[in-house]
C-alpha positions in Angstrom: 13.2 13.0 19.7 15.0 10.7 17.2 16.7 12.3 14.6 16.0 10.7 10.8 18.9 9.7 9.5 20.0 10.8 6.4 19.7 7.6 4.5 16.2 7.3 5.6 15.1 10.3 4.7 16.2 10.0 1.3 14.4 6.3 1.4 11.1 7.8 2.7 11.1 9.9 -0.7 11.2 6.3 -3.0 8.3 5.1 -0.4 4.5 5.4 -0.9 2.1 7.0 1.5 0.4 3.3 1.0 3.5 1.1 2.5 4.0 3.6 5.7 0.3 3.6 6.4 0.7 -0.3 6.4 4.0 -0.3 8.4 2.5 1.9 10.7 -0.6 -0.1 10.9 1.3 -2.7 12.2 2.7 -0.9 15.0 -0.9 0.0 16.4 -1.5 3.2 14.5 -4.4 3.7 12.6 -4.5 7.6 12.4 -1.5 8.9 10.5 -3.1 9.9 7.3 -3.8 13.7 6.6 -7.6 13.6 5.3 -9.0 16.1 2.9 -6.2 17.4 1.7 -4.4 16.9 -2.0 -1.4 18.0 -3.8 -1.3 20.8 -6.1 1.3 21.2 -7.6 1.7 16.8 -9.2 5.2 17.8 -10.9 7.3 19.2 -7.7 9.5 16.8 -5.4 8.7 14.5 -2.9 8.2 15.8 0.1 9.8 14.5 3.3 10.5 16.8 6.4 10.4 17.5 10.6 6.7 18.8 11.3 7.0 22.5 12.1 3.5 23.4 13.3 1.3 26.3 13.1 -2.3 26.9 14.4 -5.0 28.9 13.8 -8.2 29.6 15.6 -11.7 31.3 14.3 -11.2 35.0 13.3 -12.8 37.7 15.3 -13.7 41.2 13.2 -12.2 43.3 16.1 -8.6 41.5 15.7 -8.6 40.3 12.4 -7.7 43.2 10.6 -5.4 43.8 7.1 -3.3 46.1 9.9 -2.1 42.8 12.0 0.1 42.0 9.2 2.6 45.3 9.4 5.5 44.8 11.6 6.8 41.6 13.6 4.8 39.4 15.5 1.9 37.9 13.4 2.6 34.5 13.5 1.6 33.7 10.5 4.5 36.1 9.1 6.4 34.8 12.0 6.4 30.8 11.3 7.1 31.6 7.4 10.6 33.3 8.5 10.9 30.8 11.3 10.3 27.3 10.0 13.8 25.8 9.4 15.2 24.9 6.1 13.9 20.8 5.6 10.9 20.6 7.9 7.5 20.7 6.8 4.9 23.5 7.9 1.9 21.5 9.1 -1.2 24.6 9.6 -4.0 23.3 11.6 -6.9 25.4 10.3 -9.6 23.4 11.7 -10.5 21.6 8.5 -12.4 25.3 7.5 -10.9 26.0 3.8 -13.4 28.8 2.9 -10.5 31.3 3.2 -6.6 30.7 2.7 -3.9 29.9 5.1 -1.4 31.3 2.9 -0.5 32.6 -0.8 2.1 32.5 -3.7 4.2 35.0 -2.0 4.4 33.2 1.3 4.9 29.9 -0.5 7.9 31.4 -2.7 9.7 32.4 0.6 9.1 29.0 2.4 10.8 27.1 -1.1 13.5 29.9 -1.5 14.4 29.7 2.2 15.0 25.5 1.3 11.5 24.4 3.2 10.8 20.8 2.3 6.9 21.5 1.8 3.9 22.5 3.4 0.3 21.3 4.3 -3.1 22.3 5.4 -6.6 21.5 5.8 -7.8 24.6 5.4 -7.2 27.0 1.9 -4.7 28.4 -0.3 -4.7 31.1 -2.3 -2.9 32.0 -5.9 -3.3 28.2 -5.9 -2.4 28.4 -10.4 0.5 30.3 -9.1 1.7 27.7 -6.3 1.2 24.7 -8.7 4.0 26.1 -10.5 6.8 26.4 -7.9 9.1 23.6 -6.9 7.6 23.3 -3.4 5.1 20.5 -2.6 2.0 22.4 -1.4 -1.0 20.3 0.2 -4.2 22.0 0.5 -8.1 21.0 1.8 -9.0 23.5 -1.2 -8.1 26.2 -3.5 -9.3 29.5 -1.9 -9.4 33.0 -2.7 -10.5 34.9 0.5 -7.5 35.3 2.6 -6.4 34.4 5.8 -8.3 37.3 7.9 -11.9 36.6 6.8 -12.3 33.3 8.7 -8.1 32.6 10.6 -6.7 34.0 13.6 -3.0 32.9 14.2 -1.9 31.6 17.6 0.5 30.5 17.9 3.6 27.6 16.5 5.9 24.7 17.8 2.8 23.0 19.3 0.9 20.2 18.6 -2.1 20.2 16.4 -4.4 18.4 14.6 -4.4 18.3 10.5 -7.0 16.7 8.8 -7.8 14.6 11.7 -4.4 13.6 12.3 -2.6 14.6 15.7 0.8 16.6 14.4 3.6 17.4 17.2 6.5 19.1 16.3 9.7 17.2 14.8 7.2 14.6 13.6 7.9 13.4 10.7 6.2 14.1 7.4 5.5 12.7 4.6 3.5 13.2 1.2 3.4 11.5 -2.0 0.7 12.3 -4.8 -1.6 10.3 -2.7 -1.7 12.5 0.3 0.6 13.2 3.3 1.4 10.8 6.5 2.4 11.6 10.0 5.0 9.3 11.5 5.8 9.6 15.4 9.5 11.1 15.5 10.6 8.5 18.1 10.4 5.7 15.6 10.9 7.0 12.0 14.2 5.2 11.5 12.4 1.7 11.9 9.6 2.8 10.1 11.8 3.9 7.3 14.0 1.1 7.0 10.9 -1.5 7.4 9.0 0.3 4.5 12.0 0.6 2.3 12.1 -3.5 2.8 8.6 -3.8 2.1 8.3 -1.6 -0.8 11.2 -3.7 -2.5 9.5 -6.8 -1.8 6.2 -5.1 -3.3 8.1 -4.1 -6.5 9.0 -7.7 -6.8 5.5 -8.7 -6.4 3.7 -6.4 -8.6 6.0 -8.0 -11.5 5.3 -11.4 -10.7 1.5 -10.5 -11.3 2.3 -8.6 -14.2 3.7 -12.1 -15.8 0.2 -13.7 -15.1 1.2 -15.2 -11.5 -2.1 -15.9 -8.6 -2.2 -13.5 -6.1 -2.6 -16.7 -3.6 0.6 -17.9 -1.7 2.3 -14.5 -3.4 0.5 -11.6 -1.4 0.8 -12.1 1.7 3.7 -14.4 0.9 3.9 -18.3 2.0 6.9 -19.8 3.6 8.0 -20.8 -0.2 7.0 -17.1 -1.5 8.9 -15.5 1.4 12.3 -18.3 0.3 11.9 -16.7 -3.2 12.3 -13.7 -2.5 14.9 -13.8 -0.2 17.0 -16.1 -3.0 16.5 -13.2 -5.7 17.2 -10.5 -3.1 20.9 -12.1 -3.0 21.8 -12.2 -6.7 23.6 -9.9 -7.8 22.2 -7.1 -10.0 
């Protein structure tokens, strides 16, 4: 596993879910965005964080009972204490968000115990509540019911699936107000650095339309485009 430096984390937060999907794209992955999911809380930070991973099977009436939360040992309980200060939990629920995965209490402890953010495709609860706290919180829907009506935890630290996208542990993740990506851990450094490139040169574009200019020869860029660039890249600034 390759750890993220900490210069490219911080330039993952200035870089759209957009420019990694394409970055990624051109790497051969086509599956590394979270669907079905959106971001409730617009106003918190950007998320960025290692994939800690929880998963969640269908509930049966014999197990799933309001008595499984009282001691140690649910894992629900057990990945909100466990997941590390900067990662991500990532809750496969099976894309079934007609109950929660979680409330505004276990959200409050995830963001006071420093957790970069959390997603899943299935429901959260006290979702006016969450919305409010400094904790980027991506849900499928907002739910009432909780967990035990529909969810059965399993187990965490193994792969999943989120929204259709494979998640393995120490992935990294990360969301925008567009929606949440998956990069493989082995290459997030290049993946960082190229995007921070890309969205620089984007910037640059997106003013160059703004002042009238074709979108031909510009985006994708021509040799003479590409020489432009590169000489405004150098001046000072």
């Amino acid at each position: 596993m390759t750890s993220l430096s900490a210069a490219n984390r911080e330039a993952l937060k200035k870089t759209s879910t957009a420019t990694l999907t394409t970055v990624l794209f051109k790497r051969g992955f086509r599956n590394v965005f979270i669907q079905g999911v959106f971001l409730l809380n617009r106003d918190g930070p950007r998320m960025v964080g290692e994939a800690f991973t929880l998963r969640y099977i269908p509930a049966r009436e014999d197990l799933d009972q309001l008595g499984s939360f009282e001691g140690r040992g649910h894992p629900q309980r057990e990945a909100i204490e466990a997941c590390p200060p900067g990662n991500v939990l990532v809750m496969d629920a099976r894309r079934d968000a007609s109950a929660a995965t979680g409330g505004d209490i276990l959200m409050t402890r995830l963001m006071v115990r420093g957790v970069a953010g959390i997603v899943t495709d299935g429901g959260l609860r006290d979702s006016y509540t969450i919305e409010k706290l400094a904790l980027p919180a991506y849900c499928a829907a907002r739910s009432a019911p909780l967990n035990l009506v529909r969810h059965h935890a399993v187990d965490s630290q193994l792969p999943i699936g989120c929204g259709g996208v494979a998640v393995y542990p120490g992935d990294i993740v990360v969301g925008d107000p567009e929606g949440v990506v998956v990069i493989p851990a082995k290459i997030a450094n290049e993946v960082a650095e190229e995007a921070a490139a890309q969205t620089l040169f984007e910037d640059w574009v997106e003013d160059k339309v703004k002042g009238g200019r074709s979108i031909f020869g510009l985006y994708p860029p021509s040799a003479e485009t590409r020489a432009e660039f590169d000489a405004w890249r150098k001046k000072p600034r």
